[in-house]
C-alpha positions, -999 to +999 in steps of 0.1 A: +213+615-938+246+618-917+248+606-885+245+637-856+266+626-827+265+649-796+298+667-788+314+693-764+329+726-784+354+739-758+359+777-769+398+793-766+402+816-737+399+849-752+359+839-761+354+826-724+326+849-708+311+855-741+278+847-743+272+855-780+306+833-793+292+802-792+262+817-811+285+833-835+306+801-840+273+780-848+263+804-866+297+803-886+290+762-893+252+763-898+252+744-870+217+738-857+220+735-814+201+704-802+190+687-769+213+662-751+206+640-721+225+641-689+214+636-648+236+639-614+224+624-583+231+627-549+254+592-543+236+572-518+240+535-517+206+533-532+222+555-569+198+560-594+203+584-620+173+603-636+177+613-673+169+646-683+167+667-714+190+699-710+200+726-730+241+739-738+255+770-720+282+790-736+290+813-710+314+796-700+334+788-723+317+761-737+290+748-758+273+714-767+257+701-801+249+672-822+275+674-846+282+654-879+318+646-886+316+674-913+309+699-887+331+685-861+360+692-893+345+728-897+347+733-861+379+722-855+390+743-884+376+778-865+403+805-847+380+804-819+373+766-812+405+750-790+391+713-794+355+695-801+356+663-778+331+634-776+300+642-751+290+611-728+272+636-701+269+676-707+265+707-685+229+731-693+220+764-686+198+788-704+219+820-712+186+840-710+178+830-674+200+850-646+229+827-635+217+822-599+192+827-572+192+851-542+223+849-515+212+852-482+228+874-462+261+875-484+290+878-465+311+897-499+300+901-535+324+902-560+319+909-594+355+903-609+356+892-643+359+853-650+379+848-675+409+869-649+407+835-630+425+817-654+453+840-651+453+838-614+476+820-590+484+819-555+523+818-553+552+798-571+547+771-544+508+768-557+520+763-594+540+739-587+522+717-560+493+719-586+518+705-612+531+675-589+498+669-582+487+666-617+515+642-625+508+620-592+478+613-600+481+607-637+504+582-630+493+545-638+486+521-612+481+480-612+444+476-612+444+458-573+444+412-568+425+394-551+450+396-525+441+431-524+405+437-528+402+402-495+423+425-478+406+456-484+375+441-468+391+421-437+390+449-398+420+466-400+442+460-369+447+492-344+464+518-362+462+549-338+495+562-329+506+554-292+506+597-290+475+602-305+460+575-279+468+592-253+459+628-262+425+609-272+422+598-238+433+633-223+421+660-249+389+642-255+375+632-222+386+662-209+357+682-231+330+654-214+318+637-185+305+610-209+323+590-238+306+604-261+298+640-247+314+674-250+312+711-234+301+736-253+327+765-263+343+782-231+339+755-210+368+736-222+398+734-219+408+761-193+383+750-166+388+719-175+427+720-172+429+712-132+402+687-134+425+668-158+455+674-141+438+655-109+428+627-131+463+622-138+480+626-106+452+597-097+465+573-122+496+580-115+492+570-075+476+536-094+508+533-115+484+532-145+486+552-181+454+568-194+451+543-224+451+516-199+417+530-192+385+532-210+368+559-217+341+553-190+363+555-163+378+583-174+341+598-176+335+589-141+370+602-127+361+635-144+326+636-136+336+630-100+362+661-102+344+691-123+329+722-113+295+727-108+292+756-131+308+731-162+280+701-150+255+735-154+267+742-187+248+719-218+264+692-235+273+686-272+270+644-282+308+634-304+299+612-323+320+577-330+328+588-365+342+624-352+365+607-329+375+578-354+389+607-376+406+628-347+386+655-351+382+664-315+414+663-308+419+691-335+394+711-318+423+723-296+440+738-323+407+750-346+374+748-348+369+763-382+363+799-375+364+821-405+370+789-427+338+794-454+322+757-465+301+754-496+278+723-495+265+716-528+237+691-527+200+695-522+202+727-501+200+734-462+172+732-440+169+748-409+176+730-379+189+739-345+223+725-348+230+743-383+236+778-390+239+783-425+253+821-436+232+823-467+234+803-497+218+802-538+197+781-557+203+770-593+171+747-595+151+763-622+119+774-606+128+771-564+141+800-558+150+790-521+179+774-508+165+757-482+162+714-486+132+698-496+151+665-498+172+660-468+205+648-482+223+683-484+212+686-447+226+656-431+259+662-448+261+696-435+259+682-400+287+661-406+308+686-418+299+716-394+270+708-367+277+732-344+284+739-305+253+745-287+251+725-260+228+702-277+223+677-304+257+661-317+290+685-331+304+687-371+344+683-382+344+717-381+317+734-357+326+773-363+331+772-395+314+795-419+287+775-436+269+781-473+238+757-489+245+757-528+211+740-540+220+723-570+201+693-567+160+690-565+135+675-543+142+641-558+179+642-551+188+646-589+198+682-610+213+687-642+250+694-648+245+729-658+233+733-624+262+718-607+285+740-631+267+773-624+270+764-586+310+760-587+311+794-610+292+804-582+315+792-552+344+810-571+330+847-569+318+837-538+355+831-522+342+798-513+375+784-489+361+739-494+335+728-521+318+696-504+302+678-535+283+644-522+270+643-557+281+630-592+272+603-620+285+573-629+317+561-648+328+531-671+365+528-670+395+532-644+416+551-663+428+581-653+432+598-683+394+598-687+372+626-667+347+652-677+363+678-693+340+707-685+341+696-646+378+693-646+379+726-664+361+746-636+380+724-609+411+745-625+400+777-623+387+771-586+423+760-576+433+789-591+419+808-564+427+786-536+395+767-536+396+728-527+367+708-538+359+678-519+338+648-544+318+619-531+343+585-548+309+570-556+285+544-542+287+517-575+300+487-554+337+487-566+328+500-598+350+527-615+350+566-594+324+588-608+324+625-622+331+651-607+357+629-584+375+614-606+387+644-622+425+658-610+413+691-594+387+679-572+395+654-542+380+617-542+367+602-511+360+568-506+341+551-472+349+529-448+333+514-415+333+518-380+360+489-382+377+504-407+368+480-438+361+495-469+327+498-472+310+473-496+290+498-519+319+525-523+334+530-560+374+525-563+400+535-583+433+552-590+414+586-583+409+580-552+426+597-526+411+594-492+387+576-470+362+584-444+332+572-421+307+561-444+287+539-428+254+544-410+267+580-405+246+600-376+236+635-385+207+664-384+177+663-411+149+685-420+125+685-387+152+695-367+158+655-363+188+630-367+190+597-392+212+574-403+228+574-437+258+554-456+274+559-486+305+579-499+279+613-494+286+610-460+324+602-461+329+631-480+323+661-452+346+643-425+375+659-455+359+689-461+354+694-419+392+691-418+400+710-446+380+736-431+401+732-397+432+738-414+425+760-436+412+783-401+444+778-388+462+789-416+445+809-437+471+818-464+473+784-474+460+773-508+433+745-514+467+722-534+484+729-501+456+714-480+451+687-498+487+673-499+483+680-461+453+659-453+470+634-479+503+633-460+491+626-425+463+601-434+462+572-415+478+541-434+453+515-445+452+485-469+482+482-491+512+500-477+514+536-495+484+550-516+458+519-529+427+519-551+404+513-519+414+537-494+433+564-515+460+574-493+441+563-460+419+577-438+417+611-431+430+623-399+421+655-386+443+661-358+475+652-378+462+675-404+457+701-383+494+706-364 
């Protein structure tokens, strides 16, 4: 009996959105559709894929099957087949069951026709940033020495600009009486403004310059100086991982407004420093959105807790917020689930695609990615949609899927020292770092917990994102990205490394 070996049928454009082509075209070979095995999990530092039996969806373009080199021939030999590749992991959805859940309040519905987005570009200046960006990162790269990966892991001297040290000392204490405090919107900065300006004509009578002082006796000086109706007014926590990355220094220039965030992950539960807009579940059977894991609800916090005068603040505190449930109570989903969720952050006009999720990967070369993932990735940028993807938490082990695909952006995490963090994946695909270790942010309860792993470096990049993309809201998602890429702060080897991408992000130089 010949040998079935499971395979991806990618269909030619004119059958995308076609639920009865793949039939036809199996129909054609007398090709039987069988079950294949595939998992995603939310990338924690404690990883462990489930395996699941899943079923092939067409509707998109493509299909999967065990296939016997015969049919593989046949197959490749059709007018509507464009390739048959070998299928490691595959995506599953039941073309009889409707594509999607119930949106929440839904802030548009559009009901365009897919297969239009593949014909659909920004500008000129979008083609060809998506181009250079291909070609950058298919470039090859020297897998990293021991030189390298000792220096990776050794605290990384001060690398804060002398003008961003001083706007940290200025901007940011001037939102707080407290190190790590902020007013709530309103507040800050106009009422604020001659409270500052007294701090300063102080030090100045001392001969002193605000980085020669800490942040404590800044607190005091200001504390000592502001109106009772700002003491009256409630108080927002910054965390240490928002001011590592700059973010509230941004805040002057954006908070996110109007700037809609997709967090695909185990959903969002409610909790008094979240306010999601709405949001879909693709879990079979839960037809709600809301978390019953916790993981999708701490990385919302990170990405956009909001101003409220209590609890801690998010990257991006106004921006628009969605839950895309994609993964189930245990943390795991299927890839058709994932798939279905992006399909639906495209009709949705989804602006950043935070994806703290993915499975793991075998080899460093960056010629190999999921196909299917990398597909969708393409016809999200096509709309102007960036997708953020969690590097991986396989200690140093090869990026996963989605994130090592070209269209989506790989994040990698770091400590509060800035060392690469131990249990974080590397690789050529990496092109960013963040806070990843024991991250502080809201879970179900309406509580706060402690989490590490590249989940929780990711949001810090799509909380900037979201910043600039509020600022300027013609901008494409390959426009953003080169932007957060270009002012990153520096770290490891000079110039873009396997460990820390191009560096850490920094929100305030991404912003300007």
């Amino acid at each position: 009996m010949a040998k079935h070996n499971p395979k991806i049928v990618v269909l030619k454009e004119g059958k995308i959105g076609l639920p009865e082509a793949a039939d036809e075209v199996l129909k054609a070979a007398s090709i039987k559709r069988d079950h294949a095995q595939d998992s995603v999990s939310v990338m924690q530092s404690d990883y462990k894929p489930a395996e699941l039996d899943v079923m092939s969806n067409p509707t998109f373009g493509y299909f999967t099957a065990d296939l016997t080199d015969a049919e593989v021939v046949k197959l490749q030999e059709s007018a509507d087949v464009e390739e048959v590749v070998d299928d490691e992991v595959v995506f599953a959805f039941d073309p009889d069951v409707p594509a999607g859940g119930t949106m929440v309040r839904p802030e548009e519905d559009i009901g365009e026709d897919f297969d239009e987005a593949l014909l659909e570009h920004d500008s000129e200046e979008t083609r060809a940033l998506q181009e250079e960006l291909d070609q950058s990162l298919a470039a090859p790269m020297e897998e990293p020495s021991a030189e390298d990966i000792a220096h990776a892991t050794q605290a990384a001297p001060s690398v804060t600009e002398d003008l961003i040290a001083i706007e940290h000392a200025l901007v940011g204490m001037s939102q707080g009486f407290a190190p790590d405090v902020a007013l709530p919107p309103g507040v800050w900065p106009s009422e604020m403004a001659p409270v500052v300006r007294g701090v300063l004509e102080t030090l100045r009578e001392q001969n002193r310059t605000p980085e020669q002082v800490s942040d404590e006796e800044l607190g005091t000086l200001l504390r000592g100086r502001a109106a009772p109706a700002a003491l009256a007014a409630g108080i927002d926590i910054i965390l240490p991982n928002i001011r590592m990355i700059f973010a509230n220094l941004a805040w002057r220039y954006s908070q996110g407004l109007h700037a809609r965030v997709a967090i695909m992950d185990t959903g969002i539960s409610r909790h008094i420093d979240l306010r999601p807009l709405g949001g879909v579940s693709f879990v079979p059977g839960v037809a709600s959105w809301h978390d019953d894991h916790g993981h999708g609800t701490h990385v919302s916090g990170t990405a956009a807790a909001i101003f409220n005068g209590t609890g801690i603040v998010g990257v991006a505190p106004r921006s628009s917020l969605y839950a895309v449930k994609v993964l189930n109570r245990a943390g795991s989903g299927m890839k058709s689930w994932i798939l279905n969720g992006l399909a639906w952050c495209y009709y949705r006009r989804m602006h950043v695609v935070n994806m703290s999720l993915g499975s793991n990967y075998h080899t460093h070369d960056p010629s190999k990615y999921d196909t299917l993932y990398e597909r969708y990735g393409r016809i999200l940028r096509s709309r102007g949609i960036l997708i953020v993807a969690a590097a991986g938490n396989n200690y140093r082990k090869p990026v996963a899927n989605p994130a090592r695909c070209p269209s989506y952006m790989a994040v990698s995490a770091i400590d509060y020292q800035r060392r690469f963090a131990s249990f974080s994946s590397i690789g050529p695909q990496v092109e960013i770092c963040a806070p990843g270790v024991n991250i502080l942010s809201t879970v179900p309860g309406n509580s706060y917990a402690m989490k590490s792993g590249t989940s929780m470096a990711t949001p810090h990049v799509t909380g900037t994102a979201a910043l600039r993309k509020s600022r300027f809201p013609s901008l494409s998602g390959d426009a953003i990205r080169w932007r957060i890429r270009n002012t990153a702060l520096d770290l490891g080897t000079p110039g873009h490394d396997w460990f820390y991408g191009f560096g850490q992000v920094n929100a305030y130089r991404a912003v300007l």
